[in-house]
C-alpha positions as CSV (number, residue, x, y, z in Angstrom):
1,X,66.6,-9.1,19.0
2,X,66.2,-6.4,16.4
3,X,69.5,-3.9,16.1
4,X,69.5,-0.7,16.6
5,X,67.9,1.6,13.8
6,X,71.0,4.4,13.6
7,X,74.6,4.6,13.6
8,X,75.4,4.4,17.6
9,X,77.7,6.7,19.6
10,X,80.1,3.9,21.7
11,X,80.4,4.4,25.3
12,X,84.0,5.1,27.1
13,X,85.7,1.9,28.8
14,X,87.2,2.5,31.9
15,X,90.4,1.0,33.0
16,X,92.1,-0.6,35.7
17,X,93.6,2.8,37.1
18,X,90.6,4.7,37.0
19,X,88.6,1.9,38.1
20,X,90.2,2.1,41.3
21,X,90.8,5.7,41.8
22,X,87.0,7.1,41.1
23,X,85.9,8.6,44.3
24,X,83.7,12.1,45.4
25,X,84.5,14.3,48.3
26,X,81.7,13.8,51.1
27,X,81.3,17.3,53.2
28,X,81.3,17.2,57.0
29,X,81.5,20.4,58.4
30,X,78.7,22.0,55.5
31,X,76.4,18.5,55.1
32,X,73.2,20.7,55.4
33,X,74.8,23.0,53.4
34,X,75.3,20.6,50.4
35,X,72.3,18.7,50.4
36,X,70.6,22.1,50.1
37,X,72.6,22.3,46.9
38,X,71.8,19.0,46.1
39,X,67.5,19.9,46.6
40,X,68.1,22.7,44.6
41,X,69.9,21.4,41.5
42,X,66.9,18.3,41.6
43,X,64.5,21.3,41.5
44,X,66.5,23.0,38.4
45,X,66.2,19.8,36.9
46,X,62.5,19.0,37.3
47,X,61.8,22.1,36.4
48,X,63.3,22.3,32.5
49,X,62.2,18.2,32.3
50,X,65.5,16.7,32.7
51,X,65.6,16.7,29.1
52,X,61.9,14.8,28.8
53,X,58.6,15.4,30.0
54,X,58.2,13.9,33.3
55,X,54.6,13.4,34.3
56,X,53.6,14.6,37.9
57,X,54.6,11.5,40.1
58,X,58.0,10.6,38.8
59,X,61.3,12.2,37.7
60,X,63.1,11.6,34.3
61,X,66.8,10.2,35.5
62,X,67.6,9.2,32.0
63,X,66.3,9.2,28.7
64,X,69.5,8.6,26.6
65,X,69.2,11.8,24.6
66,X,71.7,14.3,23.5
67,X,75.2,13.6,25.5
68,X,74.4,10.0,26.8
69,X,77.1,8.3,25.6
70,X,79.8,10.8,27.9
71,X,77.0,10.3,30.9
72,X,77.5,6.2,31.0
73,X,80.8,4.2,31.6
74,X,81.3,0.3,30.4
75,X,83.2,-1.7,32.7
76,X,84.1,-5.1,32.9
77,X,85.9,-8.0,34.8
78,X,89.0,-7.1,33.0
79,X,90.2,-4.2,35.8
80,X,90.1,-6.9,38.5
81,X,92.1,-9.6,36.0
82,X,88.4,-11.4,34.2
83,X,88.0,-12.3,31.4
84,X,84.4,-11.4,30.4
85,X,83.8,-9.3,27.1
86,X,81.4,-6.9,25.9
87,X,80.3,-3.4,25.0
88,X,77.9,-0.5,25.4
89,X,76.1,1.6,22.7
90,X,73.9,4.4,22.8
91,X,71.2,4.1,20.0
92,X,67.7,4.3,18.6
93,X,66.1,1.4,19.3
94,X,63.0,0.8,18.2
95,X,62.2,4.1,17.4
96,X,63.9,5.5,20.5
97,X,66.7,6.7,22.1
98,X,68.4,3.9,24.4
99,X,71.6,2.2,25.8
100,X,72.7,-1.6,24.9
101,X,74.7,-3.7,26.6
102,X,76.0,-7.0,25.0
103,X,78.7,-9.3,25.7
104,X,80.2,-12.6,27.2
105,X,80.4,-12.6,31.2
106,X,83.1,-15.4,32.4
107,X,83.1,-16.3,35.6
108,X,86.8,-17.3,34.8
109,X,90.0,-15.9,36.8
110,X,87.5,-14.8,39.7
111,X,85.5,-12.6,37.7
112,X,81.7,-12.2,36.3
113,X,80.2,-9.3,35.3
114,X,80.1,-6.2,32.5
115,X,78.2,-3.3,33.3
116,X,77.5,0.7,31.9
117,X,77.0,2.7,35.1
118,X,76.1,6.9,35.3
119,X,77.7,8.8,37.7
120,X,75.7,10.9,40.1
121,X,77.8,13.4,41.5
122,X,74.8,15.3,43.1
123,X,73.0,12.1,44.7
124,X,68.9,11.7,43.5
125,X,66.2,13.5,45.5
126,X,65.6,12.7,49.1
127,X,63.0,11.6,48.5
128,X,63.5,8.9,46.2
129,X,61.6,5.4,46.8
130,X,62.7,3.6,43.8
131,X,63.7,3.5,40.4
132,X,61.4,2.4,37.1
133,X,63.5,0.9,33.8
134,X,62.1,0.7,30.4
135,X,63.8,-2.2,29.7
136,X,64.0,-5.7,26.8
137,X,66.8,-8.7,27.1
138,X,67.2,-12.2,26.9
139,X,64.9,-13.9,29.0
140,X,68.2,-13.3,31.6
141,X,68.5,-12.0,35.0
142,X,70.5,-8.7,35.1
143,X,71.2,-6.4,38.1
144,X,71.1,-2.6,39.2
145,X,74.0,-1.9,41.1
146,X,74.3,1.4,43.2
147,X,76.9,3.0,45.1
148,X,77.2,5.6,47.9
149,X,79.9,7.8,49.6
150,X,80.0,5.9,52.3
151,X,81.9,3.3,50.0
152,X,85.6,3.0,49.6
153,X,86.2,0.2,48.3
154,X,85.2,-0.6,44.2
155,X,83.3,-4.1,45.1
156,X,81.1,-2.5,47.4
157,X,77.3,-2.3,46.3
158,X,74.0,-2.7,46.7
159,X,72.1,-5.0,44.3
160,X,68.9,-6.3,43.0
161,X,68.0,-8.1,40.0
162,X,65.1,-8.2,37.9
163,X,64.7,-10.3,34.7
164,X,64.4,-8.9,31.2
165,X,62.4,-10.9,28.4
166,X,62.4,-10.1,24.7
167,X,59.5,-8.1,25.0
168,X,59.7,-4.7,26.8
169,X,58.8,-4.3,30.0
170,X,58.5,-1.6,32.6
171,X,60.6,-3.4,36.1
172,X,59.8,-0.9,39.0
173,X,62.9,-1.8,42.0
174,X,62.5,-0.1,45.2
175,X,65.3,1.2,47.3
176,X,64.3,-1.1,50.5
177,X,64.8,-4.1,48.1
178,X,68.6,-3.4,47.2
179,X,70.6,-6.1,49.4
180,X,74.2,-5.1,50.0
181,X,77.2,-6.6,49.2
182,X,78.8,-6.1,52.8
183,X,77.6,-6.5,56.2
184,X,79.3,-3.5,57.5
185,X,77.7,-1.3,54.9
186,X,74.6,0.8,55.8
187,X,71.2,-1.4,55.8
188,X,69.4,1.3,54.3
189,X,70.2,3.4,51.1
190,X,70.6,7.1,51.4
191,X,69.2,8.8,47.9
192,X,71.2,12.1,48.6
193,X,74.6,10.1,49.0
194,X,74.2,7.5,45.9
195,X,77.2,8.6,43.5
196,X,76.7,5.6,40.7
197,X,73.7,3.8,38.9
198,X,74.6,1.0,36.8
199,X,73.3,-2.1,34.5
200,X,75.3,-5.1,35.0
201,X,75.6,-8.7,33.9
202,X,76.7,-10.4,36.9
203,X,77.4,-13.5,38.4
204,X,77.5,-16.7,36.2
205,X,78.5,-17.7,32.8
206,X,76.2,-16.4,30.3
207,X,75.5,-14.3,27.1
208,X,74.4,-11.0,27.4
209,X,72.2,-8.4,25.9
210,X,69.7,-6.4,27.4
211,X,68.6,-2.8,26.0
212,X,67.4,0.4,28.6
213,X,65.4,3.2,26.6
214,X,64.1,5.3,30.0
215,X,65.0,5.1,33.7
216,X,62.5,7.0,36.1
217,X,62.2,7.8,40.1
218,X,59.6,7.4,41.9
């Protein structure tokens, strides 16, 4: 797979203690309240392009400009005792902006996956039916993991994979196709209460590498 073009910007790791200590405040008493905010801040963003021009039926969530690397976390294994090893850049890749994740997942010591995740402190539009990634790997199967308020626990998610060739591709996941991790958990997802998008390698022993230049809504 062809490297970056430019000098990248690494992204932060997070570790063990603030692995486990990452949570947002969910309002009871003001719920309409907030998710007014929440509309409104959606419509801010729409209007000035979330930093890219957006065409009429989706939303720019990411395009990896200016700031990406403090928007996106890499995690790994290693906070729950793994042993899997890897990294995540922000770059230009092939000729535009992007985010690459690379690395060793080992499903050693009870463990298995890296990922770079977003935070979304103000949830995604109500909305929201899906998600669209421009996206190139390994000929691999890699995962988008989301997670809600309702979560308390860090190995709660809901999951679907998709596999990534060498060439690029555009993979289109809809919400109704996540599967969650827990029984307990909500069958449906919620757009206004996800707080976390993230890439992962998950699940079995394998190299990783698998590039993300745009991620839409529709």
């Amino acid at each position: 797979m062809p490297e970056p073009t430019r000098a990248f910007e690494p992204i932060a790791r997070v570790d063990r203690a603030h692995w486990r200590t990452i949570s947002f405040e969910r309002t009871t008493s003001k719920g309409d309240e907030m998710r007014g905010i929440r509309g409104l801040a959606w419509a801010v963003l729409l209007a000035v392009g979330l930093g890219a021009t957006a065409a009429a039926d989706d939303m720019v969530l990411e395009d990896f400009g200016d700031g990406a690397s403090k928007r996106w976390q890499y995690a790994a294994d290693t906070v729950m005792g793994g042993v899997s090893d890897g990294a995540a850049v922000v770059a230009v890749i092939d000729g535009q902006p992007g985010i690459r994740l690379t690395g060793t997942v080992s499903t050693e010591f009870n463990g298995g996956f890296i990922q770079v995740r977003r935070l979304l402190r103000d949830g995604l539009p109500a909305e929201t039916a899906g998600i669209e990634l421009d996206v190139r790997g390994n000929d691999q199967r890699y995962y988008i993991f989301i997670r809600t308020s309702e979560m308390s626990r860090p190995w709660y998610y809901y999951g679907e994979s998709f596999e990534a060739g060498t060439a690029w591709q555009k993979v289109q996941l809809s919400l109704d196709s996540f599967e969650r991790s827990h029984a307990h958990l909500s069958k449906r997802i919620d757009p206004e209460e996800i707080i976390s998008i993230a890439i992962v390698a998950f699940g079995r022993d394998h190299e990783a590498d698998i590039s993300v230049r745009r991620i839409t809504l529709f």
